[in-house]
C-alpha positions, 0 to 999 in steps of 0.5 A: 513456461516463460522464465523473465530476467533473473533481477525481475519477475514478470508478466510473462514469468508470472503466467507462465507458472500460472499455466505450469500450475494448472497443467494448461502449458499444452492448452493455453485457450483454456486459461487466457493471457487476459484471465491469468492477467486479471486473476494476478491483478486482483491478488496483487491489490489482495496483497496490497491490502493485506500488508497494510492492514498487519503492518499497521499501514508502515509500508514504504513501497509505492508511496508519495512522500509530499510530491506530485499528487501529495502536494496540495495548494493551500487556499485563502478561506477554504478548509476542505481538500480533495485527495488523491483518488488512489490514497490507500492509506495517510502516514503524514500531513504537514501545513504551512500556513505562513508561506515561509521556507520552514513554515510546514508543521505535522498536522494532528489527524483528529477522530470526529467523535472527538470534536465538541459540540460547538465545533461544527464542520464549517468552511469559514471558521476555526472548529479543531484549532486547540491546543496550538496544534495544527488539527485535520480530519479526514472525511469522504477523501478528503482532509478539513483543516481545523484552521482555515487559512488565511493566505494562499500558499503554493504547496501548503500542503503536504501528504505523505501516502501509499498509493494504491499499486498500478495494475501490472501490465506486458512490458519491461516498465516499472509496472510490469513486475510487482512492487514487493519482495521479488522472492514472494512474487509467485505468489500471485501465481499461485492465487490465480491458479488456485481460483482457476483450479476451483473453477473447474472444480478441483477443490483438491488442488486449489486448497492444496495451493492455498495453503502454499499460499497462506505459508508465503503470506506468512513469511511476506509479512514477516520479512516486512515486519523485520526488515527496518530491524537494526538489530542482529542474532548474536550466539554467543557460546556458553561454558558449561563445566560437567565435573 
């Protein structure tokens, strides 16, 4: 069993408690480096999902707020935008129409059911612009602008996302260790190792490390759930008198 660095959890840690797990340390042809890698990975994107999807999309790892592929050019007469291809989910649009310096509002995402029946989707006129709001929707990956502008602006637009997390690879770079919680990574491990233990039919084992397993999901989703709280338990004693 390989044991990483102390501040960080890495490939090499990770399958090594995955061969620890399933009794492969003597037999390491049996559970391949590739598999072990490819068994994390899919759990990694696994977990991803999860805690987006219990905490309401509110986690701050792996996100691009207005930067890189977040900033979008604005261009005279267009509506429709490309987005990132690795968007998992949208916490924030803002638009500047004007150009200027302090021009950005927060665009007001819009559901398709809500839009009129005269507001058909079109490139070259003003269907959700009420309300003086600055209205978008979001379809196919991409963002339509209620208001189509009417100037080009450099960095019009600006998405702050999560970002689909990087597959981890062998290394010592940023993605070489899981972008979550370091005491819950192990938890990969685990996944892997109880996928690689039904496949050779020992449902016992498996189950028993899924369950392990649902009790870290547990606890991972209420360390994030609880970590932005800015209040703290306070015991304060009780004077009882038993005359």
């Amino acid at each position: 069993m390989v044991i990483g660095a102390a501040s960080s959890t890495s490939v090499a840690t990770l399958r090594g408690l995955a061969r620890f797990l399933t009794n492969t340390l003597e037999n390491v042809s049996s559970f391949s480096d590739a598999n072990i890698l490819d068994l994390v990975n899919i759990h990694y994107r696994e977990i991803q999902s999860f805690l987006l999807s219990n905490l309401l999309n509110d986690w701050k790892e792996n996100t691009t707020d207005g930067t890189g592929s977040g900033l979008i050019n604005l261009v005279a007469g267009t509506s429709s935008y490309s987005l990132a291809t690795d968007l998992m989910s949208i916490d924030k649009i803002e638009i500047n129409y004007s150009n200027s310096t302090n021009g950005y509002e927060i665009a007001n995402i819009i559901k398709l059911g809500s839009l009129k029946e005269d507001e058909a989707i079109s490139n070259t006129s003003n269907y959700i612009d009420r309300f003086g709001e600055t209205n978008v929707l979001i379809r196919s990956n991409k963002i339509v602008l209620g208001k189509v502008p009417s100037i080009s602006v450099t960095s019009g637009i600006k998405v702050y996302y999560t970002s689909l997390i990087t597959d981890l690879v062998e290394g010592t770079g940023s993605t070489s260790t899981p972008v979550f919680n370091a005491s819950f990574h192990h938890i990969l491990s685990k996944m892997a190792s109880a996928d690689w233990l039904a496949s050779k039919d020992q449902q016992t084992k498996s189950q028993l490390l899924m369950k392990e397993v649902e009790v870290l999901k547990d606890a991972l989703l209420n360390f994030y759930s609880n970590r932005d709280a800015d209040d703290s338990i306070r015991i304060s004693p009780v004077y009882t008198n038993f005359k």
